[in-house]
N, C-alpha and C positions, 0 to 999 in steps of 0.2 A: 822920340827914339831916333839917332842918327843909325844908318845901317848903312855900312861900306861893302860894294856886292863887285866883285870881280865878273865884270862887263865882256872881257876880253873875247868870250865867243862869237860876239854879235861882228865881229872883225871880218868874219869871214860869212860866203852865201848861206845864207838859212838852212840850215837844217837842223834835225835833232838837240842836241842841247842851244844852239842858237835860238832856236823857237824857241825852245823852253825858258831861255834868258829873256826872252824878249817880251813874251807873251806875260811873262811873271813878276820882271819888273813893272811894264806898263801898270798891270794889273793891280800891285802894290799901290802905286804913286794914287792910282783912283780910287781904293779902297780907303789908306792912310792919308789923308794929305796933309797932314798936321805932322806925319813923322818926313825925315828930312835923307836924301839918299844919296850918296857918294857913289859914281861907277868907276870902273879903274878898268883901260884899256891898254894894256901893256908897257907905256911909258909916260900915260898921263893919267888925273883924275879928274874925274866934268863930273855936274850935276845935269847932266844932258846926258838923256839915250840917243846914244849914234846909230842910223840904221843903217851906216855904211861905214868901212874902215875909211881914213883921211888919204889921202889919193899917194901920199910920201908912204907910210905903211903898208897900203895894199903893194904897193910897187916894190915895195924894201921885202916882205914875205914871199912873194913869187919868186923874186931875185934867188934869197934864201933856200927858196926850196930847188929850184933851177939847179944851183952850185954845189948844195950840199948832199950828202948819204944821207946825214942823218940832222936837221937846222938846228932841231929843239936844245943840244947840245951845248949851242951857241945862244939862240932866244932863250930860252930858260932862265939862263943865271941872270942875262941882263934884265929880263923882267923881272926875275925875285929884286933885282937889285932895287931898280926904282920902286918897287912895292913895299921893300923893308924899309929904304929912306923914307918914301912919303905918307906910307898908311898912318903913321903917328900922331904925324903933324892934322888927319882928317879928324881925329878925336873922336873916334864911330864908337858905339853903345854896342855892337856887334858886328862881323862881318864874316858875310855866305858867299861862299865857294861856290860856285854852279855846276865846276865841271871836275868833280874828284879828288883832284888834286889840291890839297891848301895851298898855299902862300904863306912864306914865313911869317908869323904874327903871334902878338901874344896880346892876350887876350881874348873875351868870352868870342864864341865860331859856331858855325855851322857850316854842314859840308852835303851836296848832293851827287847821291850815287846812282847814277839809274839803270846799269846792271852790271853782269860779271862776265860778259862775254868776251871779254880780252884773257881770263882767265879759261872759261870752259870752250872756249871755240879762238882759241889765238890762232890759229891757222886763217881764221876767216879777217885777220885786221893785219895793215903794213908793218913790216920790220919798225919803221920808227917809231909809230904809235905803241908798238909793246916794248920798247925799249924805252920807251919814258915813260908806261906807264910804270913795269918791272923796277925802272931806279927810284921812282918817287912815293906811289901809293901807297904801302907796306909802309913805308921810311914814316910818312907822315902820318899816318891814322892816328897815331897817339893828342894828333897837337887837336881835333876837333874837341867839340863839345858834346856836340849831338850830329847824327844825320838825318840826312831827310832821304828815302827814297820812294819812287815811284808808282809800287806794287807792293803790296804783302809778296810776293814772290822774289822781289827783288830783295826784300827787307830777309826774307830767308836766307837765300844765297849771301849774301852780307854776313851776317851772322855766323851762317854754316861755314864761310870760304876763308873767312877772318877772326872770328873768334869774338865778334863785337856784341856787348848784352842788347838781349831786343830792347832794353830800355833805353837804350841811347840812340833806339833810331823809331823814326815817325813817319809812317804813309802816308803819300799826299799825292792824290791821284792830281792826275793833269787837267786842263782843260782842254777844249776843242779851237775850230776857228775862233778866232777873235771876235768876229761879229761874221753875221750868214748876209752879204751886203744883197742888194738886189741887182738883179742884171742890168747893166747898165753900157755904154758904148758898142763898139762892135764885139762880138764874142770869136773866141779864138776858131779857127776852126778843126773839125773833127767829125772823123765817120756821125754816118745817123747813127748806127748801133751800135756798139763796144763796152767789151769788160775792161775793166781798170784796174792798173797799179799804180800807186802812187809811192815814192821812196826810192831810197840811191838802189843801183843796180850793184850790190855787192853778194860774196858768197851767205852771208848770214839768211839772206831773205825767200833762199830757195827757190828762185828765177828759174834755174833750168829743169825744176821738177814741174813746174808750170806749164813751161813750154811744151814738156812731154806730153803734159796732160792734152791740152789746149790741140795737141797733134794730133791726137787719138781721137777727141772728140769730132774735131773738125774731120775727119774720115769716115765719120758716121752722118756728119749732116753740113755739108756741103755749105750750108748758107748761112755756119754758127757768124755770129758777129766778131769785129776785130778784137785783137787786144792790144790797147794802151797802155803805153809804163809811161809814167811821169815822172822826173828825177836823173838825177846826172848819174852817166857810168863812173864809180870810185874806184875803189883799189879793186882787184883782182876781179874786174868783170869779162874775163877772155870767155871763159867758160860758157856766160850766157848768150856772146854772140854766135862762139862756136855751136852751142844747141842752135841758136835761131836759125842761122846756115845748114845744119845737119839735118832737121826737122823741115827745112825749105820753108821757111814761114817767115819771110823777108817781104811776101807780099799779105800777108795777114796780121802781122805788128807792126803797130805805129810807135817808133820810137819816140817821143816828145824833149825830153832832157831836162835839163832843167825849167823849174815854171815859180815865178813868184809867188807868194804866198796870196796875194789879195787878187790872182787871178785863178788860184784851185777851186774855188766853189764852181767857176765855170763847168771845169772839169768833171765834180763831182755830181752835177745835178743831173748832167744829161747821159752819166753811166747807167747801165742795166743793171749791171752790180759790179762791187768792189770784192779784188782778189788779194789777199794778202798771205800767202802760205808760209810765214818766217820760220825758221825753226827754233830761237832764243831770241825775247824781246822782253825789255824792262817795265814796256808798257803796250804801244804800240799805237802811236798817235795816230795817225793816218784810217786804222779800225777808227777810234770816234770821229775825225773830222769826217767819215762817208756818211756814219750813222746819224751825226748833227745834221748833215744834209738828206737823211733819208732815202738813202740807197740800199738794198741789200746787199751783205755783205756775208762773203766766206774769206772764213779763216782756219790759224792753225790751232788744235785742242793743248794746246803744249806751252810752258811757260806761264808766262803775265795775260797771257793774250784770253783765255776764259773770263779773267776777273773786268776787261776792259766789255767785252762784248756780251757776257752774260747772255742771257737764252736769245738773242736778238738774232743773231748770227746763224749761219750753217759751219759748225764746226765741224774738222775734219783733221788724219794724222797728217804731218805735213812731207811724209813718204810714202804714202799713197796715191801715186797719179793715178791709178781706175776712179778712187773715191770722187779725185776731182775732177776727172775729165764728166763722169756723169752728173755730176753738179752742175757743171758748164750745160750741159745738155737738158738739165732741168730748168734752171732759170733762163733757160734761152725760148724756153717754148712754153712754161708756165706763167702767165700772166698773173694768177692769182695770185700762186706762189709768191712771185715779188710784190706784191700790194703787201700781204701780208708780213713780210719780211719789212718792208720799207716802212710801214707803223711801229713794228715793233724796233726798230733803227731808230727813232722819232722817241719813243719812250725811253728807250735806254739812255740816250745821249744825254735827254733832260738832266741825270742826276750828275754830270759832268760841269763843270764853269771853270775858268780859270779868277773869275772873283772869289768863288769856295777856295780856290787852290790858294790865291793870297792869304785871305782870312787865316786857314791851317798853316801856311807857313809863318804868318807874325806868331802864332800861337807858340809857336816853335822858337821864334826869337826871344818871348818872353820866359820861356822855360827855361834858357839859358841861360837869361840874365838873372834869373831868381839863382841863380848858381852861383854865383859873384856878390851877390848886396841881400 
């Protein structure tokens, strides 16, 4: 089976669907190695995973985004462009969209959606990104075959927000790190004790409900451990520095920023627990890579995020900072507590892999070729 996979996310720094590109092609290539893989990076196709844009694109995109309101406007058509000229010529058996949107193509598809939160929370993403998703996604849904998304809850929302039969779309949960490597070199540095976030600092993740919490508690026990965010500030993070500032908590968060991926397990092992209070998530990667690592972890009751964490977790609403602040204050002085938590982190992740993920997604390409022949 040839499989033409639009690559183009991995262009830019890791995150979110980047990972997911990244982590699923590898994953593919070593599961399948008899089937043959096309990636298509916006103006070219390699049989090679890039795990960096080529030095002229990364320069030409920054540029783009510098000059323009809106670039996609501009990038868009020229990418269809080269897509529609050369997809043909690749003679792919099928070709998966990673990130929503297809690519003009005709022929057997597949497309992955991992949630709707440009639709139910478009306040929380930048004018550009809902202006191309608003001209494209609708426009093109008809041209897939099947989808793939993330969560039975994402797989709802699909359905519910689009009108798409649940038979055209298939759950395919994620997997975790790539491999749990072992400590090796110098390790990054960081307080002895601290709670963790790990994920971009945007309004989706609920950052300044945290902070509030985190305030409260820390006013009750003086000596709570820091909190860490891992991940770059995105679009409209005014908000969380303004709580940080408000709250006075400049000398109790460590801002980190961005952290490559093959250097988070550092992060993850030496946390006390992981904090993830999102309010809409498709999945919620970051919940399993703590649990793969065996951290306890709270999170939010709400969305995808139950089906990821199942009883492992301390769930909680993601509008209640009492809830959380006295969470914070349980795991900080419960020692058993977190053992217990940390095992059951350990059990749950097991049933994650991103090999499983590959496996169900060829499944998925063969079901649409049986559509065709």
């Amino acid at each position: 089976m040839r499989v033409l996979i639009d690559a183009f996310p991995l262009l830019a720094p890791r995150s979110g669907v980047g990972n997911y590109t990244w982590f699923l092609t590898k994953a593919l290539k070593k599961a399948f190695p008899e089937d043959d893989y096309v990636y298509f990076y916006g103006r070219r196709f390699s049989r090679d995973i890039l795990e960096a844009a080529p030095s002229f694109d990364a320069k030409l995109r920054l540029t783009l985004k510098k000059l323009l309101p809106y670039p996609y406007r501009l990038t868009q058509p020229i990418k269809e462009t080269f897509f529609r000229l050369g997809a043909p010529k690749q003679k792919a058996d099928v070709y998966h969209e990673m990130n929503y949107v297809p690519l003009p193509y005709k022929g057997p598809q597949v497309t992955t959606v991992f949630d709707m939160s440009l639709i139910r929370y478009p306040e929380t993403h930048p004018k550009d990104r809902r202006a191309y998703f608003e001209s494209y996604f609708k426009k093109r849904l008809p041209q897939s075959d099947h989808f793939i998304t993330i969560s039975d809850f994402s797989k709802r929302e699909l359905s519910e927000l689009y009108d798409v039969p649940q038979e055209k779309i298939t759950t395919v949960y994620l997997g975790g790190l790539e491999e749990v490597p072992a400590l090796e070199g110098p390790e990054p540095e960081t307080p002895e004790r601290y709670f963790l976030y790990c994920g971009n600092l945007e309004p989706r993740k609920n950052l300044p409900m945290l902070l509030r919490a985190y305030a409260t508690a820390k006013k009750r026990d003086r000596s709570l451990p820091k909190l860490m965010f891992v991940g770059s500030p995105s679009w409209l993070a005014e908000e969380f520095f303004e709580t940080l500032r408000k709250e006075n908590l400049e000398e109790s968060a460590v801002i980190k920023g961005f952290v490559p991926a093959a250097e988070l397990p550092y992060y993850y092992r030496k946390a006390l627990a992981f904090l993830f209070p999102s309010k809409y998530e498709g999945f919620g990667l970051p919940v399993l890579e703590a649990m793969q690592m065996g951290v306890p972890v709270v999170t939010s009751d709400c969305a995808s995020l139950p089906e990821v964490a199942g009883d492992a977790g301390i769930m909680l609403p993601p509008d209640d900072a009492d809830a959380w602040s006295e969470a914070l204050l349980l795991l900080s002085g419960d020692e058993t507590k977190r053992a217990e938590l940390s095992q059951r982190s350990l059990e749950r992740a097991s049933l994650f892999s991103w090999a499983k993920c590959a496996k169900e997604t060829r499944s998925v390409y063969e079901k649409v070729l049986s559509l065709y022949f």
